[in-house]
N, CA, C and O atoms as a DFTB+ gen file, in Angstrom:
752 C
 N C O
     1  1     -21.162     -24.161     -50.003
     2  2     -19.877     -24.556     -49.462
     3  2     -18.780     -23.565     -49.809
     4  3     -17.783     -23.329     -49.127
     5  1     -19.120     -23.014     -50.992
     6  2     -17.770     -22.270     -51.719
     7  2     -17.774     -21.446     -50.812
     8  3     -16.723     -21.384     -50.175
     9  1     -18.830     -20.574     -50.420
    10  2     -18.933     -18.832     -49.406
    11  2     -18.481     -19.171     -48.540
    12  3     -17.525     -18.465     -48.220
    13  1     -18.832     -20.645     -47.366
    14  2     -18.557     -20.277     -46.205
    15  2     -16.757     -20.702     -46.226
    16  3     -16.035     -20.399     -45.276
    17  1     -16.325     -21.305     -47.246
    18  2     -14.687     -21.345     -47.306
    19  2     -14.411     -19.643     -47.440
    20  3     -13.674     -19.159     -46.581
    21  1     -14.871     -18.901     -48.286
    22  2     -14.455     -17.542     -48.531
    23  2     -14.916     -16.466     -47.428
    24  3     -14.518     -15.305     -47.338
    25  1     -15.679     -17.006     -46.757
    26  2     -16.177     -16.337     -45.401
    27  2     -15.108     -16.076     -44.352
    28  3     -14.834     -15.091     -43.666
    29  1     -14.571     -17.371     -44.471
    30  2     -13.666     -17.955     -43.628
    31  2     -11.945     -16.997     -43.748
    32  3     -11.298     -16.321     -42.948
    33  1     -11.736     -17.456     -45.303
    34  2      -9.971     -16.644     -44.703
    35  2      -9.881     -15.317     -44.621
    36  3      -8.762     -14.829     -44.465
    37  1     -11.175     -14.364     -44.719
    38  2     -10.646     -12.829     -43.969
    39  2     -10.498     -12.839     -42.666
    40  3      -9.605     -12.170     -42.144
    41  1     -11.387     -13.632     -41.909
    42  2     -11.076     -13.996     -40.318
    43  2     -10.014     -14.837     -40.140
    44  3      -9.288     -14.707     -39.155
    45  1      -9.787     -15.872     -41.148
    46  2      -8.977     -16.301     -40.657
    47  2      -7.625     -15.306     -40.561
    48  3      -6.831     -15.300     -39.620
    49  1      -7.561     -14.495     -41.722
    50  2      -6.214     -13.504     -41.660
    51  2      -6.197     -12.390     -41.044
    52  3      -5.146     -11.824     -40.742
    53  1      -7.479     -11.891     -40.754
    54  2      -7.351     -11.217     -39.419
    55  2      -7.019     -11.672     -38.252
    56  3      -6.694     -10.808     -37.438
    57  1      -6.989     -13.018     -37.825
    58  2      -6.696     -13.479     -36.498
    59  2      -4.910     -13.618     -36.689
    60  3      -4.103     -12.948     -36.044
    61  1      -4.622     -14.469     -37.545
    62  2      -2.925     -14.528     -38.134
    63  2      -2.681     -12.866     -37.600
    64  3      -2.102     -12.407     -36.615
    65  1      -3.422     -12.218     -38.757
    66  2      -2.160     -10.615     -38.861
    67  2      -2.519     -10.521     -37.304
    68  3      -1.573     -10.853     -36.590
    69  1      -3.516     -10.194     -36.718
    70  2      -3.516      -9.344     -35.545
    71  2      -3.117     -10.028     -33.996
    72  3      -2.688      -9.384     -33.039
    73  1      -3.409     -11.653     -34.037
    74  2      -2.914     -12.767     -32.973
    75  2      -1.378     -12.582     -32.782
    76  3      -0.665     -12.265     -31.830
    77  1      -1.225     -12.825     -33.743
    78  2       0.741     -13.112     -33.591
    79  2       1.469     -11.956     -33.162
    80  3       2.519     -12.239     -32.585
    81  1       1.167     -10.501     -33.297
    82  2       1.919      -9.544     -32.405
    83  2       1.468      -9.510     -31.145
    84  3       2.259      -9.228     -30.245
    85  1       0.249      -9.764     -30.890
    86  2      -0.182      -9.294     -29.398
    87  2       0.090     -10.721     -28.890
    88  3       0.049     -10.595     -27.667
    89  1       0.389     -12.230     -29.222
    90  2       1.055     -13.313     -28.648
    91  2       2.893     -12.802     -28.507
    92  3       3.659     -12.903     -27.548
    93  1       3.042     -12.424     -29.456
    94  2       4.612     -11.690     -29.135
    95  2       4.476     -10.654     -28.440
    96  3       5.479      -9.943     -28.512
    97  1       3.752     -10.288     -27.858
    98  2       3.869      -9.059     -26.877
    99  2       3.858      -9.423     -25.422
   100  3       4.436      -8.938     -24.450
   101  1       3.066     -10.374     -25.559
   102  2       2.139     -10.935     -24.363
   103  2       3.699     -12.233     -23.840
   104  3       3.825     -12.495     -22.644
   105  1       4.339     -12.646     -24.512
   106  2       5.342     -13.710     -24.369
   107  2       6.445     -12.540     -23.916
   108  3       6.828     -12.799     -22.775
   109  1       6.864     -11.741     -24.266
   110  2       8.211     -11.442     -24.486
   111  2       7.731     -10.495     -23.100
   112  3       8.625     -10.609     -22.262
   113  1       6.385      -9.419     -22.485
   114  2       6.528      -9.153     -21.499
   115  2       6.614      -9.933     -20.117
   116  3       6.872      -9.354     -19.061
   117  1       6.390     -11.215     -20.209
   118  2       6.252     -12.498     -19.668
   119  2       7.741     -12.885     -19.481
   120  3       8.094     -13.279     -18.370
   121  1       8.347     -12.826     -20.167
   122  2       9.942     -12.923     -20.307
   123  2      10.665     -12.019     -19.152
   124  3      11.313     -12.379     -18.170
   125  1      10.375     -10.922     -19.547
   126  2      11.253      -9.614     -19.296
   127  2      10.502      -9.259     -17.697
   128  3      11.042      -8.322     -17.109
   129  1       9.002     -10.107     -16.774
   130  2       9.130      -9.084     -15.315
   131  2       8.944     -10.717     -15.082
   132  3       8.528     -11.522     -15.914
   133  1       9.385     -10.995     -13.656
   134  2       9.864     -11.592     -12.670
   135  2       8.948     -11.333     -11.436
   136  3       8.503     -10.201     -11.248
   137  1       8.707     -12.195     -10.731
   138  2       7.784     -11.861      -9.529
   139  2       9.113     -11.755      -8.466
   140  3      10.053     -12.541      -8.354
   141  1       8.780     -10.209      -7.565
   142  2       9.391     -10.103      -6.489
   143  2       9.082      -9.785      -5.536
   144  3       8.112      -9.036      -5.648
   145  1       9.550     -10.024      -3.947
   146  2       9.851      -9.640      -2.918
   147  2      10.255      -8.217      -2.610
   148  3      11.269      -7.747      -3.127
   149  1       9.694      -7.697      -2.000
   150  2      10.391      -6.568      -0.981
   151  2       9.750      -6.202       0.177
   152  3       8.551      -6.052       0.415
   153  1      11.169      -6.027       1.167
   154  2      11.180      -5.671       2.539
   155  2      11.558      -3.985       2.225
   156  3      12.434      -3.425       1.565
   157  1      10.414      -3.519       3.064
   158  2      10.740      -1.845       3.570
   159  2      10.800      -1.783       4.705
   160  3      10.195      -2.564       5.440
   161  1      11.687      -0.657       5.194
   162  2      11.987      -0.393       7.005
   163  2      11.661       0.952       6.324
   164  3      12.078       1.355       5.239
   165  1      10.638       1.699       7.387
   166  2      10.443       3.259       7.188
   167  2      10.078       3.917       8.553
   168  3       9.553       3.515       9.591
   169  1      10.630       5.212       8.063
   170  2      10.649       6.127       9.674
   171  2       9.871       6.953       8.984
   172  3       9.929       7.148       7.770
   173  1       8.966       7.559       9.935
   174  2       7.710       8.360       9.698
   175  2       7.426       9.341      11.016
   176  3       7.838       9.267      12.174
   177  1       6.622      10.209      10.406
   178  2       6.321      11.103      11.539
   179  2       4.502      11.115      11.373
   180  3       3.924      11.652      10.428
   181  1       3.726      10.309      12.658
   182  2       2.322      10.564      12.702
   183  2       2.139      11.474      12.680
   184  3       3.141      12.174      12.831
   185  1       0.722      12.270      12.478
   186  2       0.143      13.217      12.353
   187  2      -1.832      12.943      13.427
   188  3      -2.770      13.144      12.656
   189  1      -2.199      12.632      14.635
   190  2      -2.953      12.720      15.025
   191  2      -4.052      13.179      15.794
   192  3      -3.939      13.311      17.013
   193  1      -5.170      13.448      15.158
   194  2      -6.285      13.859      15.078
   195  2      -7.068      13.420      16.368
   196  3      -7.789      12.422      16.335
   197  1      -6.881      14.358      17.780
   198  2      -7.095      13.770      19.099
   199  2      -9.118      13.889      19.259
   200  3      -9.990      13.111      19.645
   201  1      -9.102      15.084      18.802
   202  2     -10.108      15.102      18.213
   203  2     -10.985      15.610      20.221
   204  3     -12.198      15.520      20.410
   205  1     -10.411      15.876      20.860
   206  2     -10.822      16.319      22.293
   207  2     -11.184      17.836      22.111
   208  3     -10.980      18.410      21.041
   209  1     -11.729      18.453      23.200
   210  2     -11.878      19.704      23.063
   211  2     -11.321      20.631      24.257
   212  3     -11.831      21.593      24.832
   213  1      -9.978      19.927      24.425
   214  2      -9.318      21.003      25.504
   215  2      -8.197      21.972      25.328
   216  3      -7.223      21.956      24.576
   217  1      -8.556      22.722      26.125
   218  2      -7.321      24.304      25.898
   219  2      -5.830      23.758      26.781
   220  3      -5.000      24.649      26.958
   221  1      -5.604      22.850      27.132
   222  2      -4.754      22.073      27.650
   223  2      -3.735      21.572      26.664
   224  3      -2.541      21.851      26.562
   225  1      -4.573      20.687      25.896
   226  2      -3.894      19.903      25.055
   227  2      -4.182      20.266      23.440
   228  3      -5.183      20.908      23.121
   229  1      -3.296      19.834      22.547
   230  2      -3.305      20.641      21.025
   231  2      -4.622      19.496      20.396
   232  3      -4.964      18.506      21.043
   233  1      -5.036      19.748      19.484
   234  2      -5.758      18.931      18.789
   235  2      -5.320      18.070      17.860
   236  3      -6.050      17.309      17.226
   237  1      -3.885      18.180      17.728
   238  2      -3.039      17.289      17.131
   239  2      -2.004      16.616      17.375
   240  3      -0.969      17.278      17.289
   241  1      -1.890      15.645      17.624
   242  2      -0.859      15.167      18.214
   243  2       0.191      14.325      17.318
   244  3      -0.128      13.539      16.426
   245  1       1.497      14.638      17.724
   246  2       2.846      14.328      16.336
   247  2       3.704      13.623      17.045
   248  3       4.443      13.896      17.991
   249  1       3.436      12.458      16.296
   250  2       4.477      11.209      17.385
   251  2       5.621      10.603      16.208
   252  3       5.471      10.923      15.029
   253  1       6.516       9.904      16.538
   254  2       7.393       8.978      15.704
   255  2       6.815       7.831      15.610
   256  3       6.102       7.307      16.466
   257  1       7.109       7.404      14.553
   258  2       6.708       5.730      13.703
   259  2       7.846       5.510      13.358
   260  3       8.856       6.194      13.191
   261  1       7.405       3.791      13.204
   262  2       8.427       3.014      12.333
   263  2       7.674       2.005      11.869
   264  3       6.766       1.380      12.419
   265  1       8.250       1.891      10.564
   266  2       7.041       0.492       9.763
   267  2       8.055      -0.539       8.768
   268  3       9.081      -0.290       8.135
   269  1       7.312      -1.715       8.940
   270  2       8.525      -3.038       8.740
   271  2       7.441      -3.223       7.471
   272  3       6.359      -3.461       8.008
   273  1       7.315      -3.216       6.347
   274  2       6.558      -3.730       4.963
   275  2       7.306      -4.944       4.069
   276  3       8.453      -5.016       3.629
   277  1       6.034      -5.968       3.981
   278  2       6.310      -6.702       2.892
   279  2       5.334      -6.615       1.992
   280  3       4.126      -6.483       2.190
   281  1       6.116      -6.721       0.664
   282  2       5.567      -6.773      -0.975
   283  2       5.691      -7.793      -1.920
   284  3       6.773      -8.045      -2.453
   285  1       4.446      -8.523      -2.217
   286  2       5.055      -9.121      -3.265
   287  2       3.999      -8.928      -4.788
   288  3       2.866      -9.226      -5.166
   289  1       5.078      -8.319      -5.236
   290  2       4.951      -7.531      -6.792
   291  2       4.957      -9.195      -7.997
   292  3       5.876      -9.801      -8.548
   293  1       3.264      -9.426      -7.956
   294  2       2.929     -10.724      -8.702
   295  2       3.188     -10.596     -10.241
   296  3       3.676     -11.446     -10.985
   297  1       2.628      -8.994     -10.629
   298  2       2.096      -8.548     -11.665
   299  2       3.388      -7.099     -11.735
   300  3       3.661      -6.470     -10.712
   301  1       4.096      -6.754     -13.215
   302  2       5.104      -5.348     -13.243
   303  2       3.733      -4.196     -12.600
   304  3       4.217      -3.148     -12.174
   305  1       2.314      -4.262     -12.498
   306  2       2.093      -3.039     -12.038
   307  2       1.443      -3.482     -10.748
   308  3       1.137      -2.518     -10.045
   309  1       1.111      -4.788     -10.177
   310  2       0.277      -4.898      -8.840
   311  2       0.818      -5.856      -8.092
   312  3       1.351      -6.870      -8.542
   313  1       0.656      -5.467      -6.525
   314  2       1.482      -6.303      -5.626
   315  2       0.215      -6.417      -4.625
   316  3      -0.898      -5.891      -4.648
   317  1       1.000      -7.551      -3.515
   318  2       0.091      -7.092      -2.049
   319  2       0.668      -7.685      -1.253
   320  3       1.360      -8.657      -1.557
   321  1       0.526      -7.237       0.009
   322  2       1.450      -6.840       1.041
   323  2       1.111      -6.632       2.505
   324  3       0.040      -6.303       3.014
   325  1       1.994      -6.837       2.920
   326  2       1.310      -6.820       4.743
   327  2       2.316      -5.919       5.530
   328  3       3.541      -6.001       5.447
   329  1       1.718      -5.182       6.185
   330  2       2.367      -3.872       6.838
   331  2       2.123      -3.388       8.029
   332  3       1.055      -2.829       8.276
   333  1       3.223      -3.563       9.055
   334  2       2.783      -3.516       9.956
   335  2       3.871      -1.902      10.160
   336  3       4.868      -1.694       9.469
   337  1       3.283      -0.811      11.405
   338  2       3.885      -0.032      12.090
   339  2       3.551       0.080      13.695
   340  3       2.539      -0.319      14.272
   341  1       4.744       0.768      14.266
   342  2       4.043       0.847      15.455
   343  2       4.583       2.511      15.644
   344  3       5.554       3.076      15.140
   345  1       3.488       3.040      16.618
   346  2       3.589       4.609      16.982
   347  2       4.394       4.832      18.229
   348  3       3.757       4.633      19.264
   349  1       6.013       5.307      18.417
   350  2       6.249       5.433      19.655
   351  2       6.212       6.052      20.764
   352  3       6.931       5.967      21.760
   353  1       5.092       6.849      20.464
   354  2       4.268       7.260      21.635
   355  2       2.913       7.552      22.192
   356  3       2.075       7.896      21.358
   357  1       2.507       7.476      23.537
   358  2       1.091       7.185      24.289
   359  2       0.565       8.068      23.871
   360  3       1.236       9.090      23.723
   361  1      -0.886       8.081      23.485
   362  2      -1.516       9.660      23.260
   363  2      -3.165       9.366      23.536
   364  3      -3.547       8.231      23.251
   365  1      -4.096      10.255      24.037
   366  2      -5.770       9.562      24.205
   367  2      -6.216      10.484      23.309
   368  3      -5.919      11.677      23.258
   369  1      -6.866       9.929      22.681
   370  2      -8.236      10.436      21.607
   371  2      -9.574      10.262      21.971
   372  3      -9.779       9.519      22.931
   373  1     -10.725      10.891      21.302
   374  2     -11.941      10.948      22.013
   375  2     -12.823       9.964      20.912
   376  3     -12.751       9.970      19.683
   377  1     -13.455       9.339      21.571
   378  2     -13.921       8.139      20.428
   379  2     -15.378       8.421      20.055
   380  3     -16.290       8.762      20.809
   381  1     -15.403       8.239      18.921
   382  2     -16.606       8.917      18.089
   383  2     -17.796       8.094      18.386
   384  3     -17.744       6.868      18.488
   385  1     -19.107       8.952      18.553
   386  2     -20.266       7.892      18.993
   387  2     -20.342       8.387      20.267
   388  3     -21.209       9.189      20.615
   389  1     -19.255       7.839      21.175
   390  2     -19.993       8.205      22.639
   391  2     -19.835       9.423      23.639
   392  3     -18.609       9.523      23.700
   393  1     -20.061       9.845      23.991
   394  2     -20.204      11.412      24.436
   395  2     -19.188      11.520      25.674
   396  3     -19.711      11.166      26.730
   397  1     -17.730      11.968      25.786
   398  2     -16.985      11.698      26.631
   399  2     -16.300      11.004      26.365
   400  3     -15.112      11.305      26.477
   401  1     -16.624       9.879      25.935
   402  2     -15.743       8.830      26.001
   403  2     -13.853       8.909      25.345
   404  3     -13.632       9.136      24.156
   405  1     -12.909       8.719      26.185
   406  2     -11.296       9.325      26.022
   407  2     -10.817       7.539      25.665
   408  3     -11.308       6.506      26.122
   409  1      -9.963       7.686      24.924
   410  2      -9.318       6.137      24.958
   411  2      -8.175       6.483      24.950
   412  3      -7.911       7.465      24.256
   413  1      -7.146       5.863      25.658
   414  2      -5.935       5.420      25.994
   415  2      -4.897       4.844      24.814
   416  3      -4.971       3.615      24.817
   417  1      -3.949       5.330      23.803
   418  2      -3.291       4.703      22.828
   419  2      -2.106       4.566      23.495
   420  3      -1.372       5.550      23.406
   421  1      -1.460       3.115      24.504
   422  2      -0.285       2.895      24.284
   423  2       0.240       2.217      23.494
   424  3      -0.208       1.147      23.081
   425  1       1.676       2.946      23.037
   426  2       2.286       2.277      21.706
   427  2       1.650       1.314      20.923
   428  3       1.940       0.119      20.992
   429  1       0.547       1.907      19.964
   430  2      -0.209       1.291      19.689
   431  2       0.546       0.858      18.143
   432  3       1.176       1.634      17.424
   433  1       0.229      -0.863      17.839
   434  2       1.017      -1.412      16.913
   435  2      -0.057      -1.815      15.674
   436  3      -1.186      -2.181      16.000
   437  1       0.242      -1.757      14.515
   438  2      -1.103      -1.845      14.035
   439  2      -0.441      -2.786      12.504
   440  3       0.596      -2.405      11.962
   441  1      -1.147      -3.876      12.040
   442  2      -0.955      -4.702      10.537
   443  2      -1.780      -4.200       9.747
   444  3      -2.953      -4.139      10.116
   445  1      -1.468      -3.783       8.661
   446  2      -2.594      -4.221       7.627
   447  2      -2.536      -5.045       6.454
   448  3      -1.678      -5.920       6.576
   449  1      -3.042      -5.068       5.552
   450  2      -3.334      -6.354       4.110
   451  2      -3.271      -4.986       2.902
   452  3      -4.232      -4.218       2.940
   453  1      -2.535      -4.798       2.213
   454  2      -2.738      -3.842       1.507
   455  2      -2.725      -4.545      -0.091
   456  3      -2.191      -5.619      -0.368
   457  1      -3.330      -3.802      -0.882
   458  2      -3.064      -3.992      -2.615
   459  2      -2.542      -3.040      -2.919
   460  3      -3.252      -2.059      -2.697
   461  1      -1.434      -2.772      -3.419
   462  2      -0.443      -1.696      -4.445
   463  2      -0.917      -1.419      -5.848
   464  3      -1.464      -2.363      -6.420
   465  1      -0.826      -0.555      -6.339
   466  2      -1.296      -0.430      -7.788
   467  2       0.116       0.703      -8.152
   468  3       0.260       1.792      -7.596
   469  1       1.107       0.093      -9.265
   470  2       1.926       0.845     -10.160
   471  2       1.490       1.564     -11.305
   472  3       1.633       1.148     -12.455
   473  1       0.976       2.606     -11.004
   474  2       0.713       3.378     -12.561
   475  2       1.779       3.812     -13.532
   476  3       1.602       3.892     -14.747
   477  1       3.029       4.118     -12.828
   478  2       4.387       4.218     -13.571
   479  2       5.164       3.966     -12.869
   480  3       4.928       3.271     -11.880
   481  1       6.516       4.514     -13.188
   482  2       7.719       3.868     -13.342
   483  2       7.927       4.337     -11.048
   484  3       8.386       3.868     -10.006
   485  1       7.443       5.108     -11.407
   486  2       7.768       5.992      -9.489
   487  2       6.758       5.682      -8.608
   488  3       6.854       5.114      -7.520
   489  1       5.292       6.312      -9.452
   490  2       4.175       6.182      -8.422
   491  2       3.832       4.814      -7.804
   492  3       4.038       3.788      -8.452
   493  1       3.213       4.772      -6.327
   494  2       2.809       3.530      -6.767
   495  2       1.455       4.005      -5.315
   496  3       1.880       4.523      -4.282
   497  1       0.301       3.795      -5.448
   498  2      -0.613       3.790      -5.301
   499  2      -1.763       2.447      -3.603
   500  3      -2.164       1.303      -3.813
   501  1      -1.833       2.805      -2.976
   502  2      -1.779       1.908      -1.855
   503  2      -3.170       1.953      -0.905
   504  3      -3.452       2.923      -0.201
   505  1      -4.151       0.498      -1.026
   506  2      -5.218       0.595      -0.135
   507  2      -5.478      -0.838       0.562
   508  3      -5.347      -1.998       0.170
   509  1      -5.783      -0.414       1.428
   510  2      -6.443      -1.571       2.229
   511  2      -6.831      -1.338       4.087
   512  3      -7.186      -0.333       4.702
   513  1      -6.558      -2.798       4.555
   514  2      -7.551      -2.570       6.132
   515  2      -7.062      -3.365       6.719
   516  3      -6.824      -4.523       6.377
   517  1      -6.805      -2.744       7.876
   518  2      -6.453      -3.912       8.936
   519  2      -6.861      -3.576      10.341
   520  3      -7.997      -3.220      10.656
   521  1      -5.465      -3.769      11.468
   522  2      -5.969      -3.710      12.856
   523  2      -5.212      -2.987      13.750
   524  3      -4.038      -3.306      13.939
   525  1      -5.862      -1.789      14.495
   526  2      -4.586      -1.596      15.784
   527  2      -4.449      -1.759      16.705
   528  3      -5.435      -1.287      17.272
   529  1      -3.685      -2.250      17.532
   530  2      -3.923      -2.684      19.215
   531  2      -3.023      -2.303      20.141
   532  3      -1.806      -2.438      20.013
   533  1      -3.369      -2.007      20.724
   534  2      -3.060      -1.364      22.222
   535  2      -3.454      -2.167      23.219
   536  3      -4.068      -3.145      22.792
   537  1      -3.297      -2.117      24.776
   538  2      -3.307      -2.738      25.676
   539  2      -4.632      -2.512      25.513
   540  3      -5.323      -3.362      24.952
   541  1      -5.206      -1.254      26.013
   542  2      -6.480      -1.298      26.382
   543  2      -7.406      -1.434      25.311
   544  3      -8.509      -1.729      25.771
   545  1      -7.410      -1.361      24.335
   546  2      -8.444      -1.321      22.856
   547  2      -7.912      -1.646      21.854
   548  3      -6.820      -1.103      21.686
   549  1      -8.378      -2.645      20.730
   550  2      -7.925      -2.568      19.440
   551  2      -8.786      -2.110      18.441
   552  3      -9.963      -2.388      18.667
   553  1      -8.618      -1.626      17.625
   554  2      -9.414      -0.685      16.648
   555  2      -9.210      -1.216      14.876
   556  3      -8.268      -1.985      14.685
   557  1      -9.899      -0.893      13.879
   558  2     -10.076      -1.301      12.482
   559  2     -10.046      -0.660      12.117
   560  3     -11.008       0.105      12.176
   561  1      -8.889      -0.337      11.366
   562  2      -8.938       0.882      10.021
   563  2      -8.919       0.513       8.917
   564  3      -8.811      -0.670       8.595
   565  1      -9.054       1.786       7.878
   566  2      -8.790       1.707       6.899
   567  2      -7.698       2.689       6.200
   568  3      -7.702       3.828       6.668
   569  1      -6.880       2.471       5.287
   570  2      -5.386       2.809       4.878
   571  2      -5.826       3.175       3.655
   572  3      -6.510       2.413       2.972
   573  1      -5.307       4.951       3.077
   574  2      -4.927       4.811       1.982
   575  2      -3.427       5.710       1.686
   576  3      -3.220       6.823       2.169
   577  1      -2.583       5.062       0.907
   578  2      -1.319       5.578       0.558
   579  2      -0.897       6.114      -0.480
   580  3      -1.307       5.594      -1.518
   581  1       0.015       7.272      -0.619
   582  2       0.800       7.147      -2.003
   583  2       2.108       7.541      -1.477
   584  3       2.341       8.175      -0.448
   585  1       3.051       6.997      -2.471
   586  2       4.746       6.586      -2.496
   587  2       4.964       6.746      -3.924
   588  3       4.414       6.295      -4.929
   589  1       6.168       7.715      -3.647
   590  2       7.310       7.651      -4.900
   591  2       8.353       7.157      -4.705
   592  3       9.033       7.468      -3.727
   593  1       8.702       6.322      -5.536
   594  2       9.799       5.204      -5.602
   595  2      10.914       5.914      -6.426
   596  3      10.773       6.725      -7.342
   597  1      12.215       5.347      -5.804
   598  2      13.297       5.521      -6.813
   599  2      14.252       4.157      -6.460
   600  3      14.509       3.463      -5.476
   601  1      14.663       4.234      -8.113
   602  2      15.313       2.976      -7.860
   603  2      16.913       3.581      -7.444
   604  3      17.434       4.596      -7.908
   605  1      17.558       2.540      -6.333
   606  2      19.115       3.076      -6.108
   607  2      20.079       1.753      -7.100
   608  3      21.193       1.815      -7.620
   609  1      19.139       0.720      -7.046
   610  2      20.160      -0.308      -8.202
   611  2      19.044      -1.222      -8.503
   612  3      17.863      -0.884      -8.436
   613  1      19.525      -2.569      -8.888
   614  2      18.290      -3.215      -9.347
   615  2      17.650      -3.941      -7.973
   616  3      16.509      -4.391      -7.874
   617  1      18.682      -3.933      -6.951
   618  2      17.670      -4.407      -5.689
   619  2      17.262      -3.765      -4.542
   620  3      16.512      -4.359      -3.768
   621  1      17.817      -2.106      -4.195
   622  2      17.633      -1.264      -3.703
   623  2      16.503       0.051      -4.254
   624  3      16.433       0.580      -5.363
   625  1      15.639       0.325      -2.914
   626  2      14.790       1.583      -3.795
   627  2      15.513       2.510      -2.481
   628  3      16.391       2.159      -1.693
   629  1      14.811       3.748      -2.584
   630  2      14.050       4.689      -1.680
   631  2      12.900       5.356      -2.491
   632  3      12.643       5.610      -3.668
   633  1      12.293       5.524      -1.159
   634  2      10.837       6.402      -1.637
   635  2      10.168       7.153      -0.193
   636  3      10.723       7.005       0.896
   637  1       9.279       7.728      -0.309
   638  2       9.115       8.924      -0.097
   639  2       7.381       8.423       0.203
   640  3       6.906       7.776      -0.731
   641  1       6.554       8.639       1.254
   642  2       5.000       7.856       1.507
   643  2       4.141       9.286       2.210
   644  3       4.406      10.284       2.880
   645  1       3.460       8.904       1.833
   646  2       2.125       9.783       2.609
   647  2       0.846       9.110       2.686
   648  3       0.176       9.103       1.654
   649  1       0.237       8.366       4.043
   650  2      -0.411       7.776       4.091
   651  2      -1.216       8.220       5.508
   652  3      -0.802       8.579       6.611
   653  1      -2.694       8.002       4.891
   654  2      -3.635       8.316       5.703
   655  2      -4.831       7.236       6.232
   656  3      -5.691       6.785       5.475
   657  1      -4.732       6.927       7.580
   658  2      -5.724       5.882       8.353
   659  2      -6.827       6.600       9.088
   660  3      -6.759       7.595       9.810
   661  1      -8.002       5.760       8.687
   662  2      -9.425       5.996       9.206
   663  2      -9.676       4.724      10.105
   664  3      -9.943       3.551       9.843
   665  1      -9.490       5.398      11.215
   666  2      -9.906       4.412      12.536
   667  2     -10.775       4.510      12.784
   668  3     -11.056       5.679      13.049
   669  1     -11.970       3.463      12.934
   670  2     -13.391       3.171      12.265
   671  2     -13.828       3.503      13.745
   672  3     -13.174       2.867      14.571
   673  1     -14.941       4.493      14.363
   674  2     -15.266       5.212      15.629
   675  2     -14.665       5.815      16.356
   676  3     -15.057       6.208      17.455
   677  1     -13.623       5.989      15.874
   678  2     -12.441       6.667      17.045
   679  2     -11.661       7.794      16.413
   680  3     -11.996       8.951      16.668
   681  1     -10.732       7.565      15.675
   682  2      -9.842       8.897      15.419
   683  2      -8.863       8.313      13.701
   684  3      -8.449       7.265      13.207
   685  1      -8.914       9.902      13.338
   686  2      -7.900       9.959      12.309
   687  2      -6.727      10.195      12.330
   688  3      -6.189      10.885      13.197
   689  1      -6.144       9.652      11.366
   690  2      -4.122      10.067      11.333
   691  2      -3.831       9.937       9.708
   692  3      -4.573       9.423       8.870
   693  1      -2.395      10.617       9.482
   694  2      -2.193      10.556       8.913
   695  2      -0.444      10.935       8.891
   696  3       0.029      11.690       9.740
   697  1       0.476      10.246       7.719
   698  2       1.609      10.109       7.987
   699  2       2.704      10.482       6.817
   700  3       2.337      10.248       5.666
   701  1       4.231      11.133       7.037
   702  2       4.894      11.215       6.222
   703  2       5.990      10.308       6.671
   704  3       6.305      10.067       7.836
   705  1       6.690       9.697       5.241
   706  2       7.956       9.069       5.773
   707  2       8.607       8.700       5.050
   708  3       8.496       9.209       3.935
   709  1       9.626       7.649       5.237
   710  2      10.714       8.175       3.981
   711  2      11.335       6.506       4.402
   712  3      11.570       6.192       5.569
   713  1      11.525       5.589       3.258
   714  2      11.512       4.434       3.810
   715  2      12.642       3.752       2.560
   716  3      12.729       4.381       1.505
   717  1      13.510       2.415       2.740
   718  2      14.557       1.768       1.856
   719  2      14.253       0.567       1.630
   720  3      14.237      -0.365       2.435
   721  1      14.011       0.563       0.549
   722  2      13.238      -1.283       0.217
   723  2      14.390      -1.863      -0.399
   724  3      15.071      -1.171      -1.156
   725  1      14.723      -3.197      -0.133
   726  2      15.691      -4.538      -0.720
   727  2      14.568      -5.572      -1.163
   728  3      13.973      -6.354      -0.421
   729  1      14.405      -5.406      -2.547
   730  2      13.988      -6.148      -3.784
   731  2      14.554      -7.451      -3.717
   732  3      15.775      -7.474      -3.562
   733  1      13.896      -8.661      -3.806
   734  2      14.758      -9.970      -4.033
   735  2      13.716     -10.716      -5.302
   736  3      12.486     -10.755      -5.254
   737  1      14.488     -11.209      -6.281
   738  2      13.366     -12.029      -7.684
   739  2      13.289     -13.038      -6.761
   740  3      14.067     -13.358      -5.862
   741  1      11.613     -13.767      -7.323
   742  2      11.532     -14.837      -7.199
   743  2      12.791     -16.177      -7.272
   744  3      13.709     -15.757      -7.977
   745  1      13.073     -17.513      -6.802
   746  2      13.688     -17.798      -7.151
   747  2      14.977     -17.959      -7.279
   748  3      15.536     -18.976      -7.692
   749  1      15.598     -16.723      -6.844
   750  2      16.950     -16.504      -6.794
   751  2      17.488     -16.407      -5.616
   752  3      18.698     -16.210      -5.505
């Protein structure tokens, strides 16, 4: 009986010494982040990959975007979010797989489901999949992003994106842009 009492209070005072800072750590960062909201409006310039083989037309084609983003930042380093853009202008790409085959992109509008990952205070890190549609075809991509953030106050950013979509049989793109997010806390 005597040992397993003396067994007992080095664990037990290892759990005391080493529990109670990482419970005060774990409380007080709990304190200090807030779950929030944010809306981004961003202007962008596509970058697409027509992927045809004519002396006619360039193999790249550079259209204007605009993209409406929501975030909600659960966790100070991870959010997720739904993002939609649309491209404002028509362009045909050659669709992978079938031999000939040209598809038609009008103003094609596209959502996706994204997860954010904050590694610091600027970066912030961006993947996921969604859908694009056009009159004549809708297509499934996949998204990956990176954005540097700056804060302009505690509910204003700008930042700065480069993001690249894999349109699953059909064609690649990829995008720069420059976008203003309004932060709102939970709650308030």
């Amino acid at each position: 009986m005597r040992c397993s009492r003396f067994c007992c209070l080095p664990l037990l005072t290892f759990i005391a010494v080493f529990a109670s800072p990482i419970a005060g750590l774990t409380q007080e960062s709990e304190v200090k982040f807030e779950p929030e909201h944010g809306i981004t409006i961003e202007l962008s310039q596509a970058y697409i990959y027509r992927n045809l083989e004519e002396e006619s037309h360039p193999a790249w084609v550079t259209a204007p975007a605009w993209a409406l983003n929501y975030d909600f930042w659960f966790h100070p380093k991870w959010a997720v979010g739904a993002h939609q853009d649309i491209i404002l202008e028509s362009f045909e790409v050659k669709k992978d797989g079938e031999e000939g085959a040209v598809i038609e992109r009008e103003f094609p509008f596209a959502t996706a489901l994204m997860v954010l990952f904050k590694p610091s205070d600027h970066w912030i890190l961006q993947i996921g999949a969604g859908g694009e549609f056009s009159p004549k075809e809708s297509l499934f991509f996949n998204r990956a992003a990176l954005e540097y953030a700056v804060d302009l106050s505690e509910e204003w950013e700008v930042s700065g994106i480069v993001s690249f979509d894999h349109h699953w049989d059909a064609y690649d793109s990829w995008a720069i842009g420059i976008g203003i997010t309004k932060n709102f806390v939970c709650g308030k």
